[in-house]
N, C-alpha and C positions, 0 to 999 in steps of 0.2 A: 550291434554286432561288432567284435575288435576281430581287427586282421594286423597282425606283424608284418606292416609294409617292408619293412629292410628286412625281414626273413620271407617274406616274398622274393624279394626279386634277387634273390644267392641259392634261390631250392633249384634243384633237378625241374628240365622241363616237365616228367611226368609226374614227381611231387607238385610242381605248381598246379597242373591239370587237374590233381587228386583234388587240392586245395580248393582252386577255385568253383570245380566243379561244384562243391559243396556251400560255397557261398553263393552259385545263381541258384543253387534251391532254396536256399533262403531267403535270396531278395522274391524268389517267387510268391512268398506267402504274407509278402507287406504291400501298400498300398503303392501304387505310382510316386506320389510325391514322397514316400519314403522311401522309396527304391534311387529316385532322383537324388536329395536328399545326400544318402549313404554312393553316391558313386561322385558326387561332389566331393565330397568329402575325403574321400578314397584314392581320385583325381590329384588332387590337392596330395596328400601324403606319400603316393608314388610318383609327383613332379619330385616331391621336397628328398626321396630316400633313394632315384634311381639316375641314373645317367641317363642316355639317351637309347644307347642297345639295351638295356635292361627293360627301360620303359616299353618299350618296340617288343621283347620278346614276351614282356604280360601280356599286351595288346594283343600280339597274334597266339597266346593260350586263349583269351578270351574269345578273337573272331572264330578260333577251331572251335569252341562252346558253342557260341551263337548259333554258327553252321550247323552243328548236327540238333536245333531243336526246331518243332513243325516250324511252316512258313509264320503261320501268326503269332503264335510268339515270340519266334527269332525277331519279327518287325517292329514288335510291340520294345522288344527287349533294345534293339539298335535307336527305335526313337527315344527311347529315354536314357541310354546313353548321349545320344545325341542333343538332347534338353540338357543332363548333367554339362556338357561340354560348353555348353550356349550358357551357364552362369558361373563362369571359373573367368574368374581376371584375367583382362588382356592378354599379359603377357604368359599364364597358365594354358591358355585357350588357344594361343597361336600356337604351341608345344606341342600340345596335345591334338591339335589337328595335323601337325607336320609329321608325330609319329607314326598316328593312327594311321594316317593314309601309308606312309610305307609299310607298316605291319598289313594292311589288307592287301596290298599290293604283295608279299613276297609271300603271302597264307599260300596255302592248297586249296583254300577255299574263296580265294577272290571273286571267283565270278560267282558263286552265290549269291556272296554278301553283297557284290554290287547290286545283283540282279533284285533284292531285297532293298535296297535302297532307292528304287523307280517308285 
């Protein structure tokens, strides 16, 4: 799958939405470790192509995604983000959890997504 990280994170939020939207229906039809895999990797190219608000407002396109799909595969879908995020170098991995959490903290969706992560 190719994604234009630096024309990610310059689109319209409801461009990105349209976008991304269509990239978890594709990660829906690969396996686990290739869904891991591909957001490792993904991780990695919007560390390297965003700043910090930019990185934060994919993340919260994404938790709005997560949010509106059933509870088990929104779970299914945050634990392997969350495996992605647990093999991204150090210094990637601290980034990327300092955004994450304030992207689901400033979502419309935070208390789902927390509620989803017990």
């Amino acid at each position: 799958m190719s994604l234009d990280v630096k024309q990610l994170v310059r689109m319209s939020p409801e461009e990105r939405e349209r976008l991304m939207g269509q990239v978890f229906s594709q990660l829906m039809t690969m396996s686990r470790e290739q869904v891991v895999s591909t957001l490792v990797e993904f991780l990695k190219q919007l560390s390297a192509a965003a700043n910090d608000d930019q990185y934060k407002e994919v993340c919260k396109t994404n938790v709005g995604i997560i949010a509106r799909l059933p509870d088990a595969t929104a779970k299914q879908v945050i634990q392997m983000r969350l495996e992605a995020q647990s093999r991204l170098p150090p210094d990637l991995r601290e980034r990327d959890q300092r955004v994450l959490t304030k992207a689901i903290q400033e979502s419309p969706y935070s208390s789902r997504i927390m509620s989803l992560l017990k």
